[in-house]
Phi, psi and omega in degrees: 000146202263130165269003193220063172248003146248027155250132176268153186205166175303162184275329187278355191290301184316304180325296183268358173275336190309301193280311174312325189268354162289324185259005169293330216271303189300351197240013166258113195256155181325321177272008197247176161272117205238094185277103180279145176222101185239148165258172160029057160290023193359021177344131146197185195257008156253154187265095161263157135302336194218023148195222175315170181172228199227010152281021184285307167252039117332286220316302158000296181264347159301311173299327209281302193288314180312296195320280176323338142322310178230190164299026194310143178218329162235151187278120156209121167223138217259063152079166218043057169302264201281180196248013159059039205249346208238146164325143162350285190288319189297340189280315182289315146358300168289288171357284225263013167288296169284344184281324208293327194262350183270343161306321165333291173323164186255317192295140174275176198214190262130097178256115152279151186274132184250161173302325171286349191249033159248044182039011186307325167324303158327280222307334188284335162244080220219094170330300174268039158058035189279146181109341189278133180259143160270195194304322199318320206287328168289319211284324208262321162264345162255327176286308167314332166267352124351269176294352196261350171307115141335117176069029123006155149251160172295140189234137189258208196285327200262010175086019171267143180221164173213171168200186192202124192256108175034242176260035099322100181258143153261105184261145195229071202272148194259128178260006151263033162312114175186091099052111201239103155232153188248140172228151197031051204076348224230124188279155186303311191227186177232123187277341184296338188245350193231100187268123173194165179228127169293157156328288178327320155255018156269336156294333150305321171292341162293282154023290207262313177295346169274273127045303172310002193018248172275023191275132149295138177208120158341096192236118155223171180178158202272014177212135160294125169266032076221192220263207199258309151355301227096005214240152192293167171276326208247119150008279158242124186083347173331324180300306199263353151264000176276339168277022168246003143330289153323280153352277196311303172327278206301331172091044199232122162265157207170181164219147203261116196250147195240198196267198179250009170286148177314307193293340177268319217260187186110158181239124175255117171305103166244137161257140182206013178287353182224042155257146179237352197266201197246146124321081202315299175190184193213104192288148159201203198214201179109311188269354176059056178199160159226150191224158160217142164187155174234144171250099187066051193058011190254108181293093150268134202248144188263009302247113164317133160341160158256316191267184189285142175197125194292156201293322225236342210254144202310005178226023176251133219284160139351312191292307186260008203272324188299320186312314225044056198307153170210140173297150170098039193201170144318322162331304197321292214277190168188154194176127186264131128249145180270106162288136171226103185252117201277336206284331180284331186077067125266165162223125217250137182211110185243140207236153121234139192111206160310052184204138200311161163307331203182100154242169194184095187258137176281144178212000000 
């Protein structure tokens, strides 16, 4: 039954999300999990041609209308909902815009906190850094009502959240974790710039993985905690959640020692001897790009922008410099559903707009 018959979308939208979902429908199976998925919609309310803009959240209600389309069952997105460049009240605007439209939905849904979605772009260039939100303002418009979804996923203090799809968990880890004081006027970090996980979440993330039992599990989150180098994604702690990954693989109990910055440092207890599942892989956004690479046995899978970014223009990545995206076109969006087929152990990541058709991997 179609869920989306009082949502409008572009005509050309219709058009290629209509054939993606034809030829997608038939190759989802019935026993997995089937997720739509967009990253870095940098949603804001000026208007380019040739880059972010307010077709950030199109894509958004683009997603929304796809979902109803096929067999979807939960709605994600992993952060920069907005591109955080604009006064205040217009970013928060936009914020409560895009949470408005995944409230809409029947489907329950999972929003990551992106590096962009304390308005710090703004704020930077602000002598006194005005315009920077602080965390209360992502916790109270997008998580709290988050959490209040019927069939929810559980959220935790530090904005890591999960939920559990038959022998499946999905954890949704937050990479803008980063400790907010304001000194002489002025916030302690640039959230824009400092992608990190506290002790404190990273023992929920042990937590929900002691917890997982014979489940297999799914890590998304909107920054990779690391790169394809070997070298962490994150500032701070990036290493030490991938050796608790690891861990969780081998089924190793220990403890995880972090640095000696304050805001960082500290140490975390994992048991993982009476778990039984797998890492599937550990998806994310962030890099405007796609990637596949594995580190010590661990996938990691990459997701392209959703929002636009243009052939010509000085911050648009390598990756998308090749799509050459142009508004109005299939080009503009990028956009996923993510598949977990526990009984075959694949994981199917079907792309449209800018983005491949099909990757597909074993775990």
């Amino acid at each position: 039954m179609l869920r989306h018959q009082n949502i409008s979308i572009r005509h050309f939208a219709k058009k290629d999300l209509t054939a993606f979902a034809d030829w997608v429908r038939p190759q989802l199976s019935k026993s997995g999990l089937n997720m739509a998925v967009i990253t870095d919609t940098h949603d804001r309310t000026a208007f380019s041609r040739t880059f972010y803009g307010p077709n950030g959240y199109w894509h958004v209600q683009e997603q929304h209308w796809l979902a109803g389309e096929l067999p979807i069952d939960w709605r994600i997105h992993l952060g920069d909902l907005v591109d955080g460049s604009e006064p205040s009240f217009l970013t928060l605007w936009r914020l409560r815009n895009i949470v408005a439209d995944y409230e809409a939905d029947s489907l329950p849904y999972v929003i990551a906190k992106g590096n962009h979605d304390d308005n710090d772009k703004y704020a930077e260039r602000n002598r006194r850094f005005a315009g920077s939100f602080h965390p209360w303002v992502f916790n109270e418009t997008v998580l709290r009502p988050m959490g209040l979804q019927v069939g929810g996923p559980t959220i935790s203090r530090h904005g890591l959240s999960y939920f559990d799809w038959a022998n499946v968990r999905v954890i949704v880890m937050n990479t803008s974790d980063v400790p907010v004081r304001w000194i002489s006027g002025r916030k302690n970090y640039d959230l824009k710039k400092t992608l990190a996980m506290t002790a404190g979440q990273i023992q929920e993330l042990i937590d929900a993985l002691q917890t997982a039992g014979s489940r297999d599990v799914l890590i998304m989150s909107h920054a990779p905690v690391m790169t394809r180098s070997g070298k962490p994604g994150l500032r701070y702690n990036g290493k030490q959640v991938h050796e608790v990954l690891r861990a969780f693989n081998a089924k190793l109990a220990g403890q995880v020692q972090f640095g000696e910055h304050g805001d960082f440092g500290g140490q975390a207890t994992f048991d993982f001897t009476q778990t039984n599942g797998t890492i599937i892989a550990a998806v994310a956004g962030h890099w405007h790009t796609e990637e596949d690479f594995r580190i010590n046995g661990i996938h990691y899978s990459l997701l392209n922008c959703s929002a636009l970014m243009g052939r010509l223009h000085g911050l648009t990545t390598n990756y998308n410099r090749k799509w050459n995206r142009l508004i109005n076109t299939p080009s503009e969006y990028s956009g996923y559903v993510v598949a977990v087929e526990p009984q075959s152990r694949r994981l199917k990541l079907f792309g449209y707009g800018a983005a491949s058709p099909l990757r597909q991997f074993e775990y």
